[in-house]
Backbone as numpy.savetxt, mean C-alpha at the origin, in Angstrom:
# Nx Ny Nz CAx CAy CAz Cx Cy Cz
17.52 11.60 -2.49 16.26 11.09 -2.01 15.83 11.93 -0.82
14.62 12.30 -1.06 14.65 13.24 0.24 13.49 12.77 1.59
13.00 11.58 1.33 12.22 10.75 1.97 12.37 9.48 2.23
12.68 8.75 3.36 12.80 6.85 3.51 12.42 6.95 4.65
10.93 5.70 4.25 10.03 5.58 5.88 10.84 4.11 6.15
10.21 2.97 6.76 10.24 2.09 7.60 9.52 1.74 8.24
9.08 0.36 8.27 7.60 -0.13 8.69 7.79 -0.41 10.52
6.85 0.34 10.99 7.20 0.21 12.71 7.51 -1.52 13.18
7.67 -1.62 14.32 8.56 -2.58 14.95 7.38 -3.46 15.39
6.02 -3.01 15.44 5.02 -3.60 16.55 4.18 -3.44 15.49
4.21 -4.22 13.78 3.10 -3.93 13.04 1.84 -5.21 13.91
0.59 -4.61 13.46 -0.66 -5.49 13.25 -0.54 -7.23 13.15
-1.05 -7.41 14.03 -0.88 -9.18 14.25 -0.70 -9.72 12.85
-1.80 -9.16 12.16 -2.66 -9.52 10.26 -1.07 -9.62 9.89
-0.02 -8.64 10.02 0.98 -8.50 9.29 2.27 -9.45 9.49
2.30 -9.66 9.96 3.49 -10.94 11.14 4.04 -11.81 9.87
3.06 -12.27 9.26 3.44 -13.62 8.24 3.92 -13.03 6.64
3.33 -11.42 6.92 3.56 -11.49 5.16 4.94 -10.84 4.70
5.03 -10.64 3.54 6.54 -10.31 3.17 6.35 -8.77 3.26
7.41 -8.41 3.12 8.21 -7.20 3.13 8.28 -6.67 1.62
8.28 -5.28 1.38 8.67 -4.58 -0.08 9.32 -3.66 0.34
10.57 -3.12 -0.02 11.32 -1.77 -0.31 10.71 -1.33 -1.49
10.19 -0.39 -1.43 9.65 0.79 -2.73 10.45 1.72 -2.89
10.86 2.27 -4.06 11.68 3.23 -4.42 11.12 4.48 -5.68
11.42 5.65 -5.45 10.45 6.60 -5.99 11.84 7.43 -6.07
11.52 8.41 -7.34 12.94 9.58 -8.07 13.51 9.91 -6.36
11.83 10.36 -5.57 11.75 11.43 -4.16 11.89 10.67 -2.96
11.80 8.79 -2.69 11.61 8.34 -1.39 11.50 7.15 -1.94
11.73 6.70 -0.69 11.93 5.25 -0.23 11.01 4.56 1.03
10.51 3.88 0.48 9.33 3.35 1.39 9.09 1.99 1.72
8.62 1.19 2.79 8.98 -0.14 3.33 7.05 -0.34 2.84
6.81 -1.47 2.40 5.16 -1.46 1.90 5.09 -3.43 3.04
4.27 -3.86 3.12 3.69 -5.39 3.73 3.22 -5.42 2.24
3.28 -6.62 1.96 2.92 -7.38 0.45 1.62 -8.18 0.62
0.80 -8.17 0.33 -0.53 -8.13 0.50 -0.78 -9.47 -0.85
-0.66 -10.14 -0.66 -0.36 -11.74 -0.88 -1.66 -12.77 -0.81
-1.75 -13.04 0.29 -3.10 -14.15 1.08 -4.13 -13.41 0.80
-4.89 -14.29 0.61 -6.18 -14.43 0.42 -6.71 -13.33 1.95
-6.76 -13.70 2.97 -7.29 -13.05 3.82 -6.78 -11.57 4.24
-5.19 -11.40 3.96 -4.55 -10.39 3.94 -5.54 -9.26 3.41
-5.60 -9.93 1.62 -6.12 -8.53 0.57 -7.57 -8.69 1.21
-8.44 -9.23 1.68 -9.57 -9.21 2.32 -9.73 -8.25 3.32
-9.08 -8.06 4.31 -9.32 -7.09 5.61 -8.04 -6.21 5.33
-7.23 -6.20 4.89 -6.49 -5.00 4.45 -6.24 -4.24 5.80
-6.46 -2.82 5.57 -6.29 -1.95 6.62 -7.37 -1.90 7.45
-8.65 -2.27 7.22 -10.19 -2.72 7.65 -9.37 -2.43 9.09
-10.46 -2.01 9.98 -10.89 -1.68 11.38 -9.07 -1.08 12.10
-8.28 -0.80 11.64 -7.27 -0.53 12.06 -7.51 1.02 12.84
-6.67 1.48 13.88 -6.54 2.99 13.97 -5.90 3.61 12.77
-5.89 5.15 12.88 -5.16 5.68 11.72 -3.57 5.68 12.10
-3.56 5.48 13.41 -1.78 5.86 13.59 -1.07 4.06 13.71
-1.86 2.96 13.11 -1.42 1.46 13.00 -1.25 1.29 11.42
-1.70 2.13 10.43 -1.69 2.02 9.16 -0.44 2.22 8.63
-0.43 0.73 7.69 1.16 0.86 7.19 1.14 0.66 5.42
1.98 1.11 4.79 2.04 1.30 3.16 1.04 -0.60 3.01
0.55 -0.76 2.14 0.14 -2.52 1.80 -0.24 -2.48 0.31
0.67 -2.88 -0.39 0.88 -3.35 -1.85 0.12 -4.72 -2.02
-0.53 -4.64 -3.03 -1.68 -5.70 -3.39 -1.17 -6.06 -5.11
-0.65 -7.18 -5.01 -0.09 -7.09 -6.33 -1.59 -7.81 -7.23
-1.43 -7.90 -8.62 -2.50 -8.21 -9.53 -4.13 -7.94 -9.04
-4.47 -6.46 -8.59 -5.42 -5.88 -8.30 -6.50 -4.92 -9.04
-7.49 -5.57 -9.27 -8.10 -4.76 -10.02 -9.22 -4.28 -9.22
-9.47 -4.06 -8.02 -10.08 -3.35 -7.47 -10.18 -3.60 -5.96
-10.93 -2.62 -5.16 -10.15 -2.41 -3.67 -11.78 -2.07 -3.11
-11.90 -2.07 -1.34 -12.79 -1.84 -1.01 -12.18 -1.07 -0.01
-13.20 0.19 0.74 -12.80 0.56 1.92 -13.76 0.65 2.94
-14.78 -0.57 2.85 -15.25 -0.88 4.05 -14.85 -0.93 5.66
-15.24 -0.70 6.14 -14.20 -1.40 7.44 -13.40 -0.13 8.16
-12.97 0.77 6.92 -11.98 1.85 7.38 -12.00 2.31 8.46
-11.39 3.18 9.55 -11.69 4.39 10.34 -11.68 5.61 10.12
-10.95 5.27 8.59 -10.92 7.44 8.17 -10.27 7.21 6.34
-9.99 8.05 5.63 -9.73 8.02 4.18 -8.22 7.57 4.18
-7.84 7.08 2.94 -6.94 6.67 3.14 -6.38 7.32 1.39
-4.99 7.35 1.11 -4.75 7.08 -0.48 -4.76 6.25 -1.06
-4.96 5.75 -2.28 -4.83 4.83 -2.87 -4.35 4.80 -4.07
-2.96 4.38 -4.82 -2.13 4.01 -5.84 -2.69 3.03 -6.87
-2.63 3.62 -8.08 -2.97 2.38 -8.73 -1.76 2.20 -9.81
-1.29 1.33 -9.89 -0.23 1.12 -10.65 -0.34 0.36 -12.02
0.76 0.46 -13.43 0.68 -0.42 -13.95 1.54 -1.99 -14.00
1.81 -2.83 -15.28 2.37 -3.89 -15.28 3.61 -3.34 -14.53
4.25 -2.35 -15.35 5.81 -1.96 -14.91 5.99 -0.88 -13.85
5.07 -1.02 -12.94 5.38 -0.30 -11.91 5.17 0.71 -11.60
4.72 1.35 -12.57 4.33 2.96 -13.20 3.19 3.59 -12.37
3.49 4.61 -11.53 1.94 5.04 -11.39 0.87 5.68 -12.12
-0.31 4.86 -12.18 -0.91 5.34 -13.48 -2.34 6.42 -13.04
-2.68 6.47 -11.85 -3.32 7.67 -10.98 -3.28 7.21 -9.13
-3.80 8.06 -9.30 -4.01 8.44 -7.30 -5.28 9.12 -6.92
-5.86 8.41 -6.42 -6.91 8.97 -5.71 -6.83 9.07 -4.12
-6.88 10.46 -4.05 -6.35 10.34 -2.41 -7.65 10.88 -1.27
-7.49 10.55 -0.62 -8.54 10.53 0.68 -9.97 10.10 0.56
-9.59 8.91 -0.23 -10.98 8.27 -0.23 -11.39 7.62 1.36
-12.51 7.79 0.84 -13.77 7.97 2.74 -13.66 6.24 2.62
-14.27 6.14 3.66 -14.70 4.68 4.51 -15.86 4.02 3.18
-16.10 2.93 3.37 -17.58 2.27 2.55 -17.36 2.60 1.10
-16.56 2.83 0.57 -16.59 2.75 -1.13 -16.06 1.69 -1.92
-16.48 1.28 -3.40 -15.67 0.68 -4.12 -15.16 0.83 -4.94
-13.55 0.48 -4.87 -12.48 1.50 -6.07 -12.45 0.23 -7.14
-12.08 0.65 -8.45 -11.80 -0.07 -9.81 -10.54 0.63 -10.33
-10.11 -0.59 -10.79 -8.18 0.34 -11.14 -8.92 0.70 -12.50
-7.97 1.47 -12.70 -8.07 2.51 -14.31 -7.71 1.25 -15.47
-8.54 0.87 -16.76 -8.25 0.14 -17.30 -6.80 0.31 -18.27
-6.19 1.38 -18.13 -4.75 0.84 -18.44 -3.76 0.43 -17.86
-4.20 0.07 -16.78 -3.83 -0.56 -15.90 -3.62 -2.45 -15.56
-5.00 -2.33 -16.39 -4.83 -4.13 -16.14 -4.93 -4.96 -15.15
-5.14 -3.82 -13.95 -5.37 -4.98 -12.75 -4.20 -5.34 -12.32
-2.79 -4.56 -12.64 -1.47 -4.75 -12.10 -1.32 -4.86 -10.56
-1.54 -3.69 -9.86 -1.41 -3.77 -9.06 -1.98 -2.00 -8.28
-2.07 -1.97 -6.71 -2.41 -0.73 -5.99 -2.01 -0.84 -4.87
-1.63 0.25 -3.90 -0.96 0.55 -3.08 -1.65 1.42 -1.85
-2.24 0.86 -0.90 -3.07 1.57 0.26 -1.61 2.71 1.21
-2.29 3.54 1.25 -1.56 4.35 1.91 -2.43 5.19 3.01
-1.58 5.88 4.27 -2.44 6.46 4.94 -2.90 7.97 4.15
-3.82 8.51 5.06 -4.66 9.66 3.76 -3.42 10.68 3.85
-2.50 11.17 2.85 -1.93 12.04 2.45 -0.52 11.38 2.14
-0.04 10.62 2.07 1.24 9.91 2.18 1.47 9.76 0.47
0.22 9.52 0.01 0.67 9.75 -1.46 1.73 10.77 -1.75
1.25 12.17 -1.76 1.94 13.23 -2.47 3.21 13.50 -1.46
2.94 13.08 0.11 4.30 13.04 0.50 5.00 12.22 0.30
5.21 10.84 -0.57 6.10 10.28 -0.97 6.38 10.87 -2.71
5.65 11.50 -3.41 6.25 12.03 -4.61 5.28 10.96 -5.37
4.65 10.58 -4.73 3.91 9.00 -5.80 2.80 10.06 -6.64
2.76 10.16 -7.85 2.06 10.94 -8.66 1.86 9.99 -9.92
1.10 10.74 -10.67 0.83 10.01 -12.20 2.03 10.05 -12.94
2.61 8.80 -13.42 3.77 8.88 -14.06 4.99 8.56 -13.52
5.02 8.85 -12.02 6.52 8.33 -11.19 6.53 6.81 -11.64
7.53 6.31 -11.24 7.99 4.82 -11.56 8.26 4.51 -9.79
7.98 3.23 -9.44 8.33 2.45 -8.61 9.48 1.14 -8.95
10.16 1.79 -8.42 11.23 0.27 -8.27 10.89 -0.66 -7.01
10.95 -1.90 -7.00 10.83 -2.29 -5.39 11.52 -3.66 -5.80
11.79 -3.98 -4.32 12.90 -4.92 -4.12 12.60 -5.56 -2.93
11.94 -6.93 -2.86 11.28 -7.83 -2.08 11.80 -7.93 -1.01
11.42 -8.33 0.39 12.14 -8.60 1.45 11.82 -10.04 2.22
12.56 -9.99 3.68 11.92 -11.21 4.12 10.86 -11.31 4.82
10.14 -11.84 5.81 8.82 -11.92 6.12 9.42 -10.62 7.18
8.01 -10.07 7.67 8.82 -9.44 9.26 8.62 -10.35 10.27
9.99 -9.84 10.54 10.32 -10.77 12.09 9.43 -11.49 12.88
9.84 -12.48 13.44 8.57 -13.04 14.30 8.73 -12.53 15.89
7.45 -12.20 16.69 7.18 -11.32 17.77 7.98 -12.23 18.86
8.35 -11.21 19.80 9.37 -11.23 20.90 9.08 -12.69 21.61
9.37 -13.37 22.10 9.02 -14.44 23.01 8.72 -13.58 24.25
């Protein structure tokens, strides 16, 4: 494996409550926030800096907005089994994405703009992932 990130210590307030994903790729290993709630998949990465942006897996997604953004981001679209089925990378601020219909609306994966091809995530890789617990709750 020649890549394993880890989700920083001081994520985004938004992130506090939601679960955790280990992602696994032939090339890397990657920590994703599970994008779950209703309000979660709503504001997403919306108004964040670029250096607060963390992997956010949106499971049963059939389409994404990037309103709100501060700069392009990648975006994964996956199928039922995990499969990546394209990548569109450095999409701009204010657009609206639609997953690829062989896809089904499985699922997609926000990433910061280039993190796609540096994790090996391409058309055709497979994702394994393996659920975690919430992240930690903030320091007293």
């Amino acid at each position: 494996m020649t890549s394993a990130r880890t989700l920083p210590a001081n994520l985004a307030p938004r992130f506090a409550a939601a679960r955790r994903v280990t992602c696994r790729t032939e090339h890397s290993s990657f920590e994703a926030v599970l994008a779950e709630r209703f309000a979660l998949r709503l504001r997403g990465l919306a108004g964040l800096d670029p250096d607060a942006l963390v992997p956010l897996l949106f499971p049963r997604c059939r389409s994404l907005h990037t309103f709100g953004m501060r700069g392009p981001i990648d975006v994964v679209w996956l199928t039922g089994d995990w499969e990546v089925a394209s990548v569109e990378p450095e999409v701009p601020p204010s657009r609206i994405l639609r997953a690829p219909r062989r896809t089904a609306g499985a699922g997609a994966l926000e990433l910061t703009a280039g993190d796609a091809a540096g994790l090996g995530l391409a058309t055709g890789a497979r994702l394994a992932r393996r659920e975690g617990r919430s992240s930690p709750p903030p320091p007293r």
